[in-house]
N, C-alpha and C positions, 0 to 999 in steps of 0.2 A: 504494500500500500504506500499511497505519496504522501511524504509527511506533510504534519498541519504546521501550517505559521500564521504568524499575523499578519492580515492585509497592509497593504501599504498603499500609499495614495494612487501609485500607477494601478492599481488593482477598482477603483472606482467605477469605470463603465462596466467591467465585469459582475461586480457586487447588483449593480442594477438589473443586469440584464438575469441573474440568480435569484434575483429578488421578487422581478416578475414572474418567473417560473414559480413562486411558492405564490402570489396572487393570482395567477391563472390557475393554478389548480386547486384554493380556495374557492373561486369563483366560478369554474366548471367551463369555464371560455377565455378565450385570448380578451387582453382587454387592452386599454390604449399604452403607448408606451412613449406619447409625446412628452411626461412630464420628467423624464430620465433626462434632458437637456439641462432643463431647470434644478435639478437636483445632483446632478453631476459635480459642481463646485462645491457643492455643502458637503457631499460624501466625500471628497479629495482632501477637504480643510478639515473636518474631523481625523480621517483617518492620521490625517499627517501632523496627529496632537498623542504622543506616546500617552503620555501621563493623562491623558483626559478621563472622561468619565466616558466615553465610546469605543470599547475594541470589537473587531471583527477577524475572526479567524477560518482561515481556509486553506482547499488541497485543489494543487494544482491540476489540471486535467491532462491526464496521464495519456492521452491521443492528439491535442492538440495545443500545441506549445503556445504560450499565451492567453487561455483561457484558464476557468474555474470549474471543478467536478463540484464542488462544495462548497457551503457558507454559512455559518454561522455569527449572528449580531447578537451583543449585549450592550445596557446601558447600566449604570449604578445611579441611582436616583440618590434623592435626598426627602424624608421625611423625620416629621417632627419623635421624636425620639418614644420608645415604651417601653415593657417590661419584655423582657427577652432580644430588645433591640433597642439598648437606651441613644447611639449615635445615631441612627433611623438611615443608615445603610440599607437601602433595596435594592438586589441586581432583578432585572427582568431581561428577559432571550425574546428574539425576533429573528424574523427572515433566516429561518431555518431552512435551505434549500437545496437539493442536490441535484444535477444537472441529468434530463430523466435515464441517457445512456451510460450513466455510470453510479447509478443506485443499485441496493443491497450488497457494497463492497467495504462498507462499517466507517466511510467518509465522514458521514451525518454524525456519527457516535462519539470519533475523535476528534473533531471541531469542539462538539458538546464538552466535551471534556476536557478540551485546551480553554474554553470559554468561564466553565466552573473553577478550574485552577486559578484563573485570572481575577474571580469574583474571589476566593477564597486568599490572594495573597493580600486584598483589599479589602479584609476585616467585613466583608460581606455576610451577614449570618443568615439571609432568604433570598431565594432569588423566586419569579414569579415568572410564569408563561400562559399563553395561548395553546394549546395542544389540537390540532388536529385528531379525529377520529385513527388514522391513519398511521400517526407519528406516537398516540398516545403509549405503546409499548416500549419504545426506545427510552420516552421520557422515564413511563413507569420503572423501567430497568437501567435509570439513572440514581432513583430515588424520590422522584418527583409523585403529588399525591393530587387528584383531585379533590378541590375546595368547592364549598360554596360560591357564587358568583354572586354577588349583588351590585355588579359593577354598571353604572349609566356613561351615555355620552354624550356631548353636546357640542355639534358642529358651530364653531365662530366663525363665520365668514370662507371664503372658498370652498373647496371642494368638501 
């Protein structure tokens, strides 16, 4: 297998274009991919912030030199502090995506777990995700549990 590392800013349009593969198969259809333009320099200026609160780690695709088989997103949030989490460190996972001709080769698993490590040298004590019907066993056989959801959302302006 291709080892995981950390994305780096030349790795941007790839992350996008990985990213859309895990929305279109949310979504059950290709969907638009005009806003990949528009978000190209946010993903490039994140990544190329070591110390930030955004890593992304991935394996590179093992058929074509310059692409991405895998991807894995996390962010370390900030909330207000409680008991079993008095600093209020929260990692959450996103854009978990593997490119569909190089899935079930345990890419997804060790991103997962380059991602974890990352949360865990930064005093992270939860991390939270989204789980797909699909992806739920990977998570489950990471450690992860489903929770109650009481979670709402509320679009500000745009999309």
């Amino acid at each position: 297998m291709s080892a995981v590392r950390r994305a780096l800013p030349e790795d941007a349009g790839e992350l996008l274009l990985l990213r859309q593969v895990m929305i279109d198969s949310m979504a059950g259809a290709d969907s638009s991919t005009a806003w990949h333009a528009e978000s190209l320099p946010t993903v490039r200026r994140r990544l190329a912030e070591p110390d930030g609160d955004f890593a992304a780690f991935v394996v590179d695709h093992p058929e074509r030199p310059g692409a991405l088989a895998a991807l894995v997103a996390g962010t370390v949030e900030y909330r207000i502090g409680r008991e079993g989490n008095p600093h209020g460190a929260v990692g959450h996972v996103f854009s978990v995506a593997t490119d569909p001709e190089c899935r079930r080769r345990g890419y997804a698993r060790a991103c997962m777990e380059a991602l974890l490590d990352w949360f865990r040298e930064r005093g992270v004590p939860q991390v939270d995700l989204n789980a797909s019907a699909a992806a739920e066993p990977l998570y489950a056989s990471l450690g992860f549990v489903r929770k109650p959801d009481p979670s709402m959302r509320l679009r500000l302006g745009g999309a």
